[in-house]
C-alpha positions as CSV (number, residue, x, y, z in Angstrom):
1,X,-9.3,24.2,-16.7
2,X,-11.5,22.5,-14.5
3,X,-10.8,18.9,-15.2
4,X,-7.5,19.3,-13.5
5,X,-9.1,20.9,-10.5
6,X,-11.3,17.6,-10.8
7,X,-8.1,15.2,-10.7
8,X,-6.3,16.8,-7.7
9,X,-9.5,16.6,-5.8
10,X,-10.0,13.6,-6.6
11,X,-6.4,12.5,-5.8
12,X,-6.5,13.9,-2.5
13,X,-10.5,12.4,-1.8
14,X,-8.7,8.7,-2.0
15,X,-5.5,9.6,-0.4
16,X,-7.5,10.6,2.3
17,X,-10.0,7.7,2.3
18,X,-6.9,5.1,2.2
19,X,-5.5,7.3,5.2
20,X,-8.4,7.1,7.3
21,X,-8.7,3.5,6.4
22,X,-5.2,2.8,7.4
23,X,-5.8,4.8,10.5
24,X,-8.9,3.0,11.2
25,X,-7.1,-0.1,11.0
26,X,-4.5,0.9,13.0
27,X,-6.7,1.7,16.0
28,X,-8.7,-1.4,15.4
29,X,-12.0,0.5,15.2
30,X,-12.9,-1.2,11.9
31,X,-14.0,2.2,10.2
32,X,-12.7,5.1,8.4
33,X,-11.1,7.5,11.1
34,X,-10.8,11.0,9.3
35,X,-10.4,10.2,5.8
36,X,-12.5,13.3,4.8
37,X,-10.4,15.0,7.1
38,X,-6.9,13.9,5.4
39,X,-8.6,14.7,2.2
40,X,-9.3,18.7,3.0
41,X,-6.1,18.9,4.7
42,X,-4.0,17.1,1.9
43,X,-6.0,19.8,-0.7
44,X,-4.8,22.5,1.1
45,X,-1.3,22.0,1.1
46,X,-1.1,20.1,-2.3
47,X,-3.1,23.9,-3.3
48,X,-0.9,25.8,-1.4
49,X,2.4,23.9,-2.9
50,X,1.5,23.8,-6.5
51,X,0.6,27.7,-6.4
52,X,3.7,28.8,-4.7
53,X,5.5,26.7,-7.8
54,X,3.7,28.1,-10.3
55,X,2.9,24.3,-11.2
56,X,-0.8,25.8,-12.3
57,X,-2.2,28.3,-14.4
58,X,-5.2,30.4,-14.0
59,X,-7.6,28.4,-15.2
60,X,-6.4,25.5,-13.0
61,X,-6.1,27.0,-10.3
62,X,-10.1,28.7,-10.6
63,X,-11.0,25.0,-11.0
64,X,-9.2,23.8,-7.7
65,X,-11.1,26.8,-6.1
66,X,-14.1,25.5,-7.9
67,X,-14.4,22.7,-6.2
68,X,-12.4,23.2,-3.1
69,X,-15.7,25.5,-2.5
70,X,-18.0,22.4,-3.5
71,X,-16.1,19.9,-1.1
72,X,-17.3,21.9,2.3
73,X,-20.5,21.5,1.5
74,X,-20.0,17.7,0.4
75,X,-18.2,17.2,3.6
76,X,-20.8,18.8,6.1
77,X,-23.7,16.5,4.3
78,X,-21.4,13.3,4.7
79,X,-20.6,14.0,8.5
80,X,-24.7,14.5,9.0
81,X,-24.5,11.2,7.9
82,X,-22.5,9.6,9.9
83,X,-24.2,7.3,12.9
84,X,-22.8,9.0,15.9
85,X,-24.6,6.5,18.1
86,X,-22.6,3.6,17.1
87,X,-19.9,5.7,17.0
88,X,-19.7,6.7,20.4
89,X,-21.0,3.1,21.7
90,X,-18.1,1.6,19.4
91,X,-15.6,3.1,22.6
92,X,-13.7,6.0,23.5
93,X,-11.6,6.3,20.8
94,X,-14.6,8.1,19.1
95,X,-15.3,10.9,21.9
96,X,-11.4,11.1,22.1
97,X,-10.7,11.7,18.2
98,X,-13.3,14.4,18.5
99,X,-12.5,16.1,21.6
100,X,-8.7,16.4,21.3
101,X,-8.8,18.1,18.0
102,X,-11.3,20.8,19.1
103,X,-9.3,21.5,22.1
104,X,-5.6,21.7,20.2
105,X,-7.7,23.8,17.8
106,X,-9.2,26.1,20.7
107,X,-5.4,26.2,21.9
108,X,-3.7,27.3,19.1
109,X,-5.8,30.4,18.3
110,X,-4.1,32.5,20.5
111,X,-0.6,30.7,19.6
112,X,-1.4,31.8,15.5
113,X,-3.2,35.4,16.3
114,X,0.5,36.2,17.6
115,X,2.5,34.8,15.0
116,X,0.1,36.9,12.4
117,X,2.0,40.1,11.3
118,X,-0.3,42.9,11.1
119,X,-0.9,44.3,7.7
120,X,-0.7,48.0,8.6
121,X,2.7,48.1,9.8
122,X,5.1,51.2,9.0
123,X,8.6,50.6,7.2
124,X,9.9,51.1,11.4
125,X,7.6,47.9,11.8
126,X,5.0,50.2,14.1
127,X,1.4,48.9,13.9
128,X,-0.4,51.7,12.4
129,X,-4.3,50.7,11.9
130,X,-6.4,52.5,9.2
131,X,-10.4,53.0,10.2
């Protein structure tokens, strides 16, 4: 059902808001430091965690998918929003928060490709790709 799809987003949206509030706080930046961010993030795993407890059914779990497809698009339109200006004016903290995340990201590509298993593996656990 897609109502409950509607609640856990909506849960996570205003966990994530009074993260990035808190974080914002924190810093003493006076603005919300990746609340959208928290949001997606917390989706995921609360997702991830009710599926692998069979906590939802089918038709939940279409509605999470639902609108876990909607909320990328929501969340690119909100960040062409955002005053990058003032943000980068504001201090360094801005250019930090979003060049340190990029770069741990850009580092741990290589670190996940080798933790991936291949699919094609034989029962000896010999990579055997099919083309």
């Amino acid at each position: 059902m897609i109502i409950y799809g509607v609640a856990i987003l909506a849960f996570c949206y205003l966990t994530g808001q009074l993260a990035g509030e808190w974080l914002g706080l924190l810093l003493g930046v006076h603005a919300n430091v990746g609340g959208v961010g928290f949001a997606m993030l917390l989706l995921v795993v609360l997702n991830d965690w009710l599926v692998k407890k069979k906590y939802v059914n089918l038709e939940t779990e279409t509605g999470i998918l639902f609108w876990n497809k909607l909320y990328i698009p929501i969340v690119v339109a909100m960040s062409a929003t955002q005053n990058v200006k003032v943000a980068v004016s504001s201090g360094l903290i801005a250019v930090v928060a979003g060049i340190v995340p990029v770069l741990i990201c850009v580092a741990s590509i290589p670190l996940i490709a080798k933790l991936a298993t291949p699919k094609n593996t034989r029962p000896d656990g010999t990579y055997h790709p099919v083309s």
